[in-house]
C-alpha positions as CSV (number, residue, x, y, z in Angstrom):
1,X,91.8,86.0,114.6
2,X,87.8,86.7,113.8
3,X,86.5,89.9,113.7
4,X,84.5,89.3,117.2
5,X,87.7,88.6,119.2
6,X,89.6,91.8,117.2
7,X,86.1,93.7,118.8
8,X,86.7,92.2,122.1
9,X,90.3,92.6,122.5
10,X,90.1,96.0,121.0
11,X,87.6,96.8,123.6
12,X,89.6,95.5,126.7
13,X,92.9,97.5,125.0
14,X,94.2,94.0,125.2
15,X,95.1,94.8,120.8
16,X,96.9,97.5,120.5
17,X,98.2,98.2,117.1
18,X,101.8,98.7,116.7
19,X,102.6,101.9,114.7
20,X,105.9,100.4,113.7
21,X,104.3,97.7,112.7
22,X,101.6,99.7,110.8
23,X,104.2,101.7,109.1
24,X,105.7,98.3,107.4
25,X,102.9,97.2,106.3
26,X,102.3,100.8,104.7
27,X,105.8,100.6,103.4
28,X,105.3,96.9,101.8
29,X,102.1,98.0,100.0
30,X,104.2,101.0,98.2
31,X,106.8,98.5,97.3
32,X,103.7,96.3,96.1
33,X,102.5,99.3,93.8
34,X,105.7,100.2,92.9
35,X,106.6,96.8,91.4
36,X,103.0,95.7,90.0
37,X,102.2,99.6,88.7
38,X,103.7,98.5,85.3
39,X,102.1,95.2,84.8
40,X,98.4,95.2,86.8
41,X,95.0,97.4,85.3
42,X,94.6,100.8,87.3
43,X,91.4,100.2,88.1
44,X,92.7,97.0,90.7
45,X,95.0,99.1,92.3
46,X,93.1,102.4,92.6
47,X,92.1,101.7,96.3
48,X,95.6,100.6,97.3
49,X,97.1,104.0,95.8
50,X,94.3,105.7,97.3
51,X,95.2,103.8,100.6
52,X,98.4,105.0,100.8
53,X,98.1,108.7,99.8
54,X,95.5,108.6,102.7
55,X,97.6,106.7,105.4
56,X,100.5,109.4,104.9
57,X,98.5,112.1,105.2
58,X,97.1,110.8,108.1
59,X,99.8,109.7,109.7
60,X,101.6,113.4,109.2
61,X,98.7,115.2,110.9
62,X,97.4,115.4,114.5
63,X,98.5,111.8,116.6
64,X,96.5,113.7,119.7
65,X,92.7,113.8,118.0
66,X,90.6,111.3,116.8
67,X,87.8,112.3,114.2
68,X,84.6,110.4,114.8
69,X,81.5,110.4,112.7
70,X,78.3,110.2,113.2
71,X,76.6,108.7,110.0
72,X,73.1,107.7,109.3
73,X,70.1,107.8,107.3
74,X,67.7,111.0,107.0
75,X,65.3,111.2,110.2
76,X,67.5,108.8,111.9
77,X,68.3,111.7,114.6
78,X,72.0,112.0,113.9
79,X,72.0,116.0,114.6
80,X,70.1,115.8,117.6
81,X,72.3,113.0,118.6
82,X,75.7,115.5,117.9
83,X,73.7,118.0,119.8
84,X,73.0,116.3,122.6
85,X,76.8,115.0,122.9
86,X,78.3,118.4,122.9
87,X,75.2,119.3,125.1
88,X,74.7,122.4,122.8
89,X,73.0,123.0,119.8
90,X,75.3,123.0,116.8
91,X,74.0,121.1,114.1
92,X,70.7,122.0,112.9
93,X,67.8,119.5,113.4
94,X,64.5,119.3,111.6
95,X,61.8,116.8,109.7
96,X,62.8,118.8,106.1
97,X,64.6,116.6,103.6
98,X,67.7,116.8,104.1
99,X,68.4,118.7,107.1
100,X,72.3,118.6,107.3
101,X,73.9,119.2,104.2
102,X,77.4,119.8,105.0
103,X,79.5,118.2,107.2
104,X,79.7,119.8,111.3
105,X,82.6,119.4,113.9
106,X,82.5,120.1,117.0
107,X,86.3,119.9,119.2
108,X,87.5,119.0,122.7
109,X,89.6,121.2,122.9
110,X,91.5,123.6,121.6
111,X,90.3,124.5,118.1
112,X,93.5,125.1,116.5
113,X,95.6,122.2,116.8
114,X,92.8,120.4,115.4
115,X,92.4,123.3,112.5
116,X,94.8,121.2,110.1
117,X,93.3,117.6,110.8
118,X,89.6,119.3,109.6
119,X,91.4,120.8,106.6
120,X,92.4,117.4,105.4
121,X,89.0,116.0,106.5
122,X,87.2,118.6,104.3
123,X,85.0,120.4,107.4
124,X,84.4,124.4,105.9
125,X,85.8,126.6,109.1
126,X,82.1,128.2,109.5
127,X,81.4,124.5,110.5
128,X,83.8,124.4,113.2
129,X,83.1,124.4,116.7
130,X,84.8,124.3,120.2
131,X,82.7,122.4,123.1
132,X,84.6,122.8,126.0
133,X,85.2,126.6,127.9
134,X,86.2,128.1,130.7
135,X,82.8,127.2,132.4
136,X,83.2,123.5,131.8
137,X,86.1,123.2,134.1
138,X,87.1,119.1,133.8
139,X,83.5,117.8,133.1
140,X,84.3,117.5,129.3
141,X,88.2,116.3,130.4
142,X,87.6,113.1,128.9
143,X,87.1,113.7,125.9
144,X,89.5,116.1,125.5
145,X,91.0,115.2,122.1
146,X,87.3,113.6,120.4
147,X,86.6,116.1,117.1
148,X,82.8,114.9,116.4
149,X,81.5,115.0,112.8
150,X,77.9,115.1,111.8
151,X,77.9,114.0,108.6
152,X,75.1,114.4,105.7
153,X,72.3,111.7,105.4
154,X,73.7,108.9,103.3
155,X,70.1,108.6,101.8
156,X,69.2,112.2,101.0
157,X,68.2,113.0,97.9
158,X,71.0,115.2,97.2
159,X,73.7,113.3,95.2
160,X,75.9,116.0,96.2
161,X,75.4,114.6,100.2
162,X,75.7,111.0,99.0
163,X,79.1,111.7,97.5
164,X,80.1,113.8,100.7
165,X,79.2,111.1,102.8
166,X,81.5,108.5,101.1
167,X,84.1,110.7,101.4
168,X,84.1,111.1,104.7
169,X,83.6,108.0,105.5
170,X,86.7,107.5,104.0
171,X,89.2,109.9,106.2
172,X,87.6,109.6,109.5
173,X,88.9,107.2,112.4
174,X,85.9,106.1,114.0
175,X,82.5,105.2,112.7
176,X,79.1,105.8,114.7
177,X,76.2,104.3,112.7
178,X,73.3,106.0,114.2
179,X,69.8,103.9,112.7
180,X,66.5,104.4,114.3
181,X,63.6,101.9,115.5
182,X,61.6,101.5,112.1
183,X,64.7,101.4,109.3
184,X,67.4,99.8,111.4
185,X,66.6,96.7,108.5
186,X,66.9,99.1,105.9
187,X,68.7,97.1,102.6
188,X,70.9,100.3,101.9
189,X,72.7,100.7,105.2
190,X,73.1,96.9,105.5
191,X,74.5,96.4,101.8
192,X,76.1,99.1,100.6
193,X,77.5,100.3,103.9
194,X,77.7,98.1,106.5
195,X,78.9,95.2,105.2
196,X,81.9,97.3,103.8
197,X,83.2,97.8,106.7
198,X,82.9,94.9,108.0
199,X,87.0,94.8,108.2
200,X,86.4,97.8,110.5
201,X,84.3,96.3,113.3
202,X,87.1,97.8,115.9
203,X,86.4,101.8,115.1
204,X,82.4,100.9,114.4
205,X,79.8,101.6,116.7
206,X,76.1,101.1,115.8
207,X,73.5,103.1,117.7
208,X,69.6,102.2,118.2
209,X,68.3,105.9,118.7
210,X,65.0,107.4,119.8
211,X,65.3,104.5,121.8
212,X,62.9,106.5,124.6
213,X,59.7,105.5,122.2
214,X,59.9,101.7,122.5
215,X,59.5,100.2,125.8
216,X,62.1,98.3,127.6
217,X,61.2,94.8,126.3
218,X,60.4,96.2,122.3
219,X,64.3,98.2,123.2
220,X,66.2,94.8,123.9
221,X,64.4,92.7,120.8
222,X,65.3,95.4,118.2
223,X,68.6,95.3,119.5
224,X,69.1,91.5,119.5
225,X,67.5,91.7,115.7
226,X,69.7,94.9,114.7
227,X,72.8,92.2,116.4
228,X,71.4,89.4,114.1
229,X,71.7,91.9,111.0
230,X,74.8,92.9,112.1
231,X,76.2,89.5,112.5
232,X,75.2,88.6,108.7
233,X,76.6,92.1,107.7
234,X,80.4,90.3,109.0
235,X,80.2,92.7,111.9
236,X,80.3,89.9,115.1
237,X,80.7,91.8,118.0
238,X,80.5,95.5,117.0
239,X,78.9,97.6,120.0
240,X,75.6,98.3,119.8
241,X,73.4,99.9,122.3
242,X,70.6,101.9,122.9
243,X,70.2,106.0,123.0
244,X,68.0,108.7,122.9
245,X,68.8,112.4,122.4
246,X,65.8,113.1,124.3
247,X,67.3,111.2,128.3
248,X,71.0,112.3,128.6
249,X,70.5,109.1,130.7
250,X,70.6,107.3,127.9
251,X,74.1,108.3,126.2
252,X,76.1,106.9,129.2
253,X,76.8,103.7,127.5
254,X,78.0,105.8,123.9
255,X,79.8,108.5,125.8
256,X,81.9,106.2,127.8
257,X,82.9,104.4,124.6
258,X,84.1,108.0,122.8
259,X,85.8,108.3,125.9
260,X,88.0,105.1,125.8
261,X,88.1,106.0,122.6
262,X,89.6,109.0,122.8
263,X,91.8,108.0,125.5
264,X,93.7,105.4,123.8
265,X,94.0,107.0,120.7
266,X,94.6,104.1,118.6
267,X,91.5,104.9,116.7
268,X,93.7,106.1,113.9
269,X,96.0,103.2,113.1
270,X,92.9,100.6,114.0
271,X,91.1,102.6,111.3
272,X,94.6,102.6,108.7
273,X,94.7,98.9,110.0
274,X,91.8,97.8,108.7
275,X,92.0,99.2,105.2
276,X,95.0,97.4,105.3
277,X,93.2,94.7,105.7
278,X,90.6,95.3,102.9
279,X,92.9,96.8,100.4
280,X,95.1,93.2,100.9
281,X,91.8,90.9,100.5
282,X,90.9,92.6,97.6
283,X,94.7,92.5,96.2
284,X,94.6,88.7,97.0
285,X,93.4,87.9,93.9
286,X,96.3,89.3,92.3
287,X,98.7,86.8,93.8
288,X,98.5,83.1,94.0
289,X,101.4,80.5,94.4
290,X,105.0,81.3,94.0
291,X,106.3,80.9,89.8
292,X,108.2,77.8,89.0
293,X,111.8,78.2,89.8
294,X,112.0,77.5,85.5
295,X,109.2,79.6,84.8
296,X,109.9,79.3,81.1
297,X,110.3,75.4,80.3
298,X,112.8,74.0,77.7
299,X,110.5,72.5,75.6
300,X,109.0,76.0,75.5
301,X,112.2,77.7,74.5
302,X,113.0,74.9,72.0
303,X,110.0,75.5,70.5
304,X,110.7,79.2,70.2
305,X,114.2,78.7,68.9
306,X,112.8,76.6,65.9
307,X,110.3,78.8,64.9
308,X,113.0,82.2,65.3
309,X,115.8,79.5,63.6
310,X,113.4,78.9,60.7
311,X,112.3,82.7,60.7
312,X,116.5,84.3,60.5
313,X,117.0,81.1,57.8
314,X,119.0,79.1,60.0
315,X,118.7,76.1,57.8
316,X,119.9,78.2,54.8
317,X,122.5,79.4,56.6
318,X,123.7,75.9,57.4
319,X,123.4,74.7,54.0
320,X,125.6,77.7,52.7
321,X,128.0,76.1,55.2
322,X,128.0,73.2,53.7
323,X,128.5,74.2,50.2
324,X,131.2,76.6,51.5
325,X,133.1,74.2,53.4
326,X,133.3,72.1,49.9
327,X,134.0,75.0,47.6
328,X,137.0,76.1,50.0
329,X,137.9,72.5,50.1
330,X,137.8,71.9,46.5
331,X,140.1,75.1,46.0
332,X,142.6,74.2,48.2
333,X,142.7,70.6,47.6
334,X,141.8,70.1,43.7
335,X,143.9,69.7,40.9
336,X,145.7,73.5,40.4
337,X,145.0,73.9,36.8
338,X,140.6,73.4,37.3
339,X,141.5,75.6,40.5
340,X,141.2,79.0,38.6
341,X,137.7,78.0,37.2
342,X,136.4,76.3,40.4
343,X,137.5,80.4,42.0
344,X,135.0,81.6,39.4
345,X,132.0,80.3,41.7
346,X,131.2,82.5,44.6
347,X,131.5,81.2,47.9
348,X,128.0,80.2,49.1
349,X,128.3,82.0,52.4
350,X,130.1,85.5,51.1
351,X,127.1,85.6,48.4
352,X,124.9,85.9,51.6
353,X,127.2,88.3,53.5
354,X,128.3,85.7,55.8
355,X,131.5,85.6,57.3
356,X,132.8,88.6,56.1
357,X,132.5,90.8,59.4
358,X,135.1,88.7,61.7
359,X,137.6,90.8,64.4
360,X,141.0,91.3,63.2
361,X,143.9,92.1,65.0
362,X,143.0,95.6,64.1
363,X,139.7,95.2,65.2
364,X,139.9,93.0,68.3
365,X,137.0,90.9,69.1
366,X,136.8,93.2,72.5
367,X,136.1,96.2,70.3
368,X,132.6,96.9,68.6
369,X,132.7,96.0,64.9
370,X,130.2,97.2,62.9
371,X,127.7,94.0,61.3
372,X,126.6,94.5,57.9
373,X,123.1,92.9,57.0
374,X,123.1,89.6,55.7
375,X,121.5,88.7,52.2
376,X,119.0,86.2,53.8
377,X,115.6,86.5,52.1
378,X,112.5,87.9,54.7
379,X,110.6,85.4,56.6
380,X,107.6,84.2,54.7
381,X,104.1,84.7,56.6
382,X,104.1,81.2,57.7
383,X,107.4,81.6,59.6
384,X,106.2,84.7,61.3
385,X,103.0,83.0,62.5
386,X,105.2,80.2,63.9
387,X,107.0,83.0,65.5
388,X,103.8,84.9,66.8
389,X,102.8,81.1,68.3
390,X,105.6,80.3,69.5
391,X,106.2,84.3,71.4
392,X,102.6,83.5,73.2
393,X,103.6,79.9,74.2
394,X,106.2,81.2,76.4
395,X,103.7,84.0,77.8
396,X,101.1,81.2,78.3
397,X,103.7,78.6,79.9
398,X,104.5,81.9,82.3
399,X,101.0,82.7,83.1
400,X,99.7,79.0,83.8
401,X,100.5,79.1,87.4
402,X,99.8,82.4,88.3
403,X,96.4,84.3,88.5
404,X,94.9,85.5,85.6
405,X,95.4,89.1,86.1
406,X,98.9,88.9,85.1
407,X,98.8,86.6,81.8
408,X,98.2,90.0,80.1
409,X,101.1,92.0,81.3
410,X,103.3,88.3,80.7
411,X,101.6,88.5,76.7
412,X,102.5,92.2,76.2
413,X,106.5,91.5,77.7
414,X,106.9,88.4,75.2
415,X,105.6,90.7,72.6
416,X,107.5,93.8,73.8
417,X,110.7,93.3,71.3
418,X,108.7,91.5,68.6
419,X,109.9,94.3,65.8
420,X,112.7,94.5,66.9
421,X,113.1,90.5,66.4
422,X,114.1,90.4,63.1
423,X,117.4,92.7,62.7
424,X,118.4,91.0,66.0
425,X,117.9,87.9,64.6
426,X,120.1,89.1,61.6
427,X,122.9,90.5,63.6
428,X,123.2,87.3,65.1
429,X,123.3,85.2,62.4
430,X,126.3,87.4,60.8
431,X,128.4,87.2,64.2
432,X,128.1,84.3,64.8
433,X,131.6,82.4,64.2
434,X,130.5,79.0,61.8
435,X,134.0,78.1,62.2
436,X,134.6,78.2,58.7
437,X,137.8,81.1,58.8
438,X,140.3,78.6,59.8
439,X,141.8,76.1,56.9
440,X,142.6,72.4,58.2
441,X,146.1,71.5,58.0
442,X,145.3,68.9,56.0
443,X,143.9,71.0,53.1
444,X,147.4,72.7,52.8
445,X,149.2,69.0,52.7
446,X,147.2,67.9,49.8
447,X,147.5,71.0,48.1
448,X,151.3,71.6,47.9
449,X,151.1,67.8,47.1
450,X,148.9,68.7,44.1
451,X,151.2,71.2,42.9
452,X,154.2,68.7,43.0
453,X,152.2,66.6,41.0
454,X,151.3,69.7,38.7
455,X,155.1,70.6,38.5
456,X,156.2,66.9,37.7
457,X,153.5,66.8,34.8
458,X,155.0,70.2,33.5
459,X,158.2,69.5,33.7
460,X,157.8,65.8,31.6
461,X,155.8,67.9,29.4
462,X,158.2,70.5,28.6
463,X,160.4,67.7,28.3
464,X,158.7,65.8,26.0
465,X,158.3,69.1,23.9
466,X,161.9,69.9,24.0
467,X,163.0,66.5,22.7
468,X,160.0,66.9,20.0
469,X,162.1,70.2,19.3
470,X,165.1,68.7,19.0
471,X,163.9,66.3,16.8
472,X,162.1,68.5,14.0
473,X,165.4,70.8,13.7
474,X,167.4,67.7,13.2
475,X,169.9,68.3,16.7
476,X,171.4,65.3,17.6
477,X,168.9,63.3,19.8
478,X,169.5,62.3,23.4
479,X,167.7,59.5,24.9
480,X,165.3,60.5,27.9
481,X,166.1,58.1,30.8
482,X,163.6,55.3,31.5
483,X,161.7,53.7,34.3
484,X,161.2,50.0,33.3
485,X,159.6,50.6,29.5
486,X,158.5,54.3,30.2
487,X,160.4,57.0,29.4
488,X,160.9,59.5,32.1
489,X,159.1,62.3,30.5
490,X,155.8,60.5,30.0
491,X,155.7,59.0,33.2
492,X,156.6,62.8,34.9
493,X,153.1,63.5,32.4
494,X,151.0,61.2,33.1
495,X,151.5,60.5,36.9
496,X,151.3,64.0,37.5
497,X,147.9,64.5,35.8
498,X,146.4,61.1,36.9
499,X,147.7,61.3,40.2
500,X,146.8,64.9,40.8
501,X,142.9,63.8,39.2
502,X,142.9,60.6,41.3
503,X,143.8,62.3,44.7
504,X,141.0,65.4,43.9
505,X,138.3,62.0,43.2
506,X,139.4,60.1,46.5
507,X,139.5,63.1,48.6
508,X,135.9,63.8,47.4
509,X,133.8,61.8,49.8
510,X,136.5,63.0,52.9
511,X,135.6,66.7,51.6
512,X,131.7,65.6,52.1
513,X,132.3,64.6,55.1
514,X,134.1,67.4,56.6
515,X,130.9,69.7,54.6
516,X,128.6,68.1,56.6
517,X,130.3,68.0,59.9
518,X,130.7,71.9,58.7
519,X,127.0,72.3,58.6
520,X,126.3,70.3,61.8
521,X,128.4,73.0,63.6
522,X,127.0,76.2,61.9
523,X,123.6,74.8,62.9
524,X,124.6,74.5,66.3
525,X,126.0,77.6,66.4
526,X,123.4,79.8,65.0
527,X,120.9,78.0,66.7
528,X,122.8,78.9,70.2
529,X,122.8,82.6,69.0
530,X,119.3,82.9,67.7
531,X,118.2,81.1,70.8
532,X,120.4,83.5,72.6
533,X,118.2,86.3,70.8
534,X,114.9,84.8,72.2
535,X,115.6,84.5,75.6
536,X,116.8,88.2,75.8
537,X,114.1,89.3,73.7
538,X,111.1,87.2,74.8
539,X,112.1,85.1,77.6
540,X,114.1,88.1,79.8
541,X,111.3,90.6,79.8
542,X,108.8,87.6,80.7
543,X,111.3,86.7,83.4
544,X,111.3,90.2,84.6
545,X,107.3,90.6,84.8
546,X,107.8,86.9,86.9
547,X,110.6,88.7,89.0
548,X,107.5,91.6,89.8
549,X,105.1,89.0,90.4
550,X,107.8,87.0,92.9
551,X,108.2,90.7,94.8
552,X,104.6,91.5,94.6
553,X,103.9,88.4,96.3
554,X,106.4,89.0,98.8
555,X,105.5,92.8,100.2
556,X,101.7,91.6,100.1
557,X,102.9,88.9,102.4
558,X,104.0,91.3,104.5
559,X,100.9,93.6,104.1
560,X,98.3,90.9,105.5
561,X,100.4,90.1,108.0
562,X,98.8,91.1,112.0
């Protein structure tokens, strides 16, 4: 719907606004500060908090007046104009700049239900007037309800009155733009006034006055010019007409507008409606198509789990893995007498504090077990810079589809946990389970069979030493039983040292094996937990500005919604 037909139908009553309606809207734009406070500048939402604060207030006071202001430029007749309305003489009216510095009211009414409205508003109480009395009888009946503000000049040369004005104009319901014959054109009304409200055009009025010095025919070509300007202002179809303070004749046409006004008091929400309106165009550039379902890519989050895999040593890690794996194996599997020496190594991943950490039965996994720190050197400034790249890819990736207003607020979340990065990172690494705790079957086969081997070399070695014995101190000898040509003894020696050898040199490349399947896993694994780490500390609190944005978009949704 354009703003002429909103004019129209507003006119005809035919566009009611729903306050139901109004008060959703209201409620969506607090949800929509509420979720985009954290994440958007101040300065883009300063209007919508401003908005809100106004539209409760509002809302909370008088449902039974409606505030119109009369607002114009210095000489414009905007006094005379009140003056003649209330048919007295309230607001004072002269050629010295400026005449009216403060803000008048004058009430239909009684004065004192209308008494908190005018303290929101701002009006001093000395300013304050009542138009109707006992001698009016019903003449003023009609407007009953109408509190009428003359308002300073919005040209005067008193800052002070400039700044008034603009407050005003923000807090009343209805707008009556009063511009005179010879600066109806004028470049400051039309620019930094007009055209604001152009979101408005239901509460705005605009009135020729002094119209009693042009003729007829001069009267009807200002106003179909003043209707051009309006028209290139955004402002199709706002009222404007003709008056003079001077022919009472000639406020028929205004007065019966206040009147409808008055009498359907929807000025209020019509007014909260359209800021509505402005607040949401103006937010629109904060929201644009819904995020990606997968707002964060995998090739994204691969590309941060190498960098944080290279930065907590990951590959270090995994080659301690390996070298464990083989040094356990080699101790369980090797020949028993080299066993003692190969013990004098330390384990590859216990010299980096690996491993060591693991729930017992006394300290079931479901428990918290304190982690000690591992021994992994700090990440060089190469792998931090991969890190730092690789943390702003994933706010990048984020940000792509979404306006630009948020990539900020998506760049500080991925960055939010950064210090915090590398004792995660750490802890990780020494939870995680490599899989190395538990000893293959196998490992305990080969080695009781090495120590069979060790005892059947022993034993034909103690035999061999005891028949040497028996020998030298001249006993009588005793032949050792053979097998073929061997003697017992020596084949008890030598098969239990060069079978015991030969079993630890072909289990070798099976122990290599195993070392590397070893390392495959503890890569694996550590990458799973350091990529774990990432997405909970860069890719959840990007997720969670995404989650904002998704609401955000939703309640604004709702807010430009008619």
């Amino acid at each position: 719907m354009n703003l002429a037909e909103k004019v129209k139908r507003a006119l005809t009553g035919d566009d009611r606004i729903d306050a139901e309606q109004l008060t959703e809207r209201l409620d969506a734009l607090q949800r929509f500060l509420r979720v985009t406070d954290p994440y958007l500048p101040d300065n883009d939402l300063v209007a919508a908090h401003t908005l809100v604060e106004r539209a409760g207030s509002r809302l909370a006071l008088s449902q039974d007046h409606t505030v119109v202001a009369l607002a114009g430029s210095t000489g414009s007749g905007k006094s005379s104009l009140f003056n003649a309305l209330a048919r007295l003489k309230l607001s004072p009216v002269g050629v010295r700049r400026p005449t009216t510095g403060v803000a008048h009211a004058c009430v239909w009414g009684p004065l004192e239900p209308a008494n908190r409205l005018l303290d929101w508003v701002g009006v001093l109480p000395r300013q304050r007037f009542i138009r109707e009395s006992a001698l009016d009888g019903e003449d003023e009946a009609a407007l009953r309800g109408l509190v009428l503000l003359d308002l300073p000049d919005f040209d005067s040369v008193e800052r002070g009155h400039r700044l008034e004005v603009d407050r005003l104009l923000g807090l009343v319901d209805q707008v009556v733009w009063v511009v005179d014959p010879q600066k109806y054109g004028d470049r400051i009304l039309h620019n930094a006034y007009l055209r604001q409200f152009r979101s408005h055009g239901d509460v705005t009025i605009v009135v020729l006055n002094q119209a009693d010095r042009l003729s007829p025919t001069d009267t009807e070509l200002v106003l179909t010019d003043l209707k051009r300007l309006l028209e290139e202002d955004g402002l199709t179809g706002v009222p404007a007409m003709a008056t003079s303070a001077k022919q009472p004749g000639m406020l028929n046409e205004l007065r019966s507008a206040l009147e409808k006004t008055v009498a359907d008091r929807q000025a209020a929400l019509r007014r909260l409606a359209g800021d509505l309106d402005t607040v949401a165009e103006q937010l629109a550039a904060a929201i644009g198509p819904p995020a990606a379902e997968d707002e964060v890519d995998r090739a994204t989050v691969r590309q941060l789990s190498d960098a944080l895999a290279a930065s907590a040593g990951v590959p270090a890690v995994a080659e301690a893995a390996e070298g464990a794996y083989r040094h356990r194996a080699i101790a369980s599997t090797g020949w028993p007498l080299l066993r003692g020496v190969r013990k004098l190594r330390p384990d590859p991943l216990k010299r980096l504090h690996i491993g060591s950490d693991k729930p017992t039965e006394e300290t079931p996994s479901q428990e918290l077990v304190p982690v000690s720190r591992t021994s992994l050197p700090e990440a060089d400034a190469a792998q931090k810079s991969a890190v730092g790249l690789s943390v702003r890819a994933v706010a990048a990736r984020a940000a792509a589809p979404i306006p630009d207003v948020w990539a900020p607020a998506l760049n500080a979340a991925a960055r939010s946990k950064l210090g915090d990065l590398p004792d995660a990172l750490d802890r990780a690494v020494a939870k995680t389970d490599l899989g190395m705790d538990r000893k293959p079957f196998w490992w305990t086969a080969v080695g009781l069979l090495q120590w069979l081997l060790t005892i059947a070399a022993v034993a034909g070695l103690g035999w061999l030493v005891a028949g040497y014995a028996v020998r030298v101190l001249g006993l009588p000898e005793f032949h050792d039983p053979k097998i073929g040509q061997v003697p017992l003894p020596t084949l008890l020696l030598l098969g239990g040292l060069i079978l015991g050898l030969l079993l630890a040199v072909l289990l070798r490349p099976i122990v290599n094996v195993g070392a590397r399947r070893a390392r495959r896993r503890a890569e694996q694994r550590l990458r799973a937990s350091v990529t774990e780490v990432g997405r909970e500390y860069v890719v959840a609190p990007v997720r969670e500005v995404l989650n904002g944005y998704a609401q955000a978009r939703e309640a604004l949704t709702v807010v430009r919604s008619e």
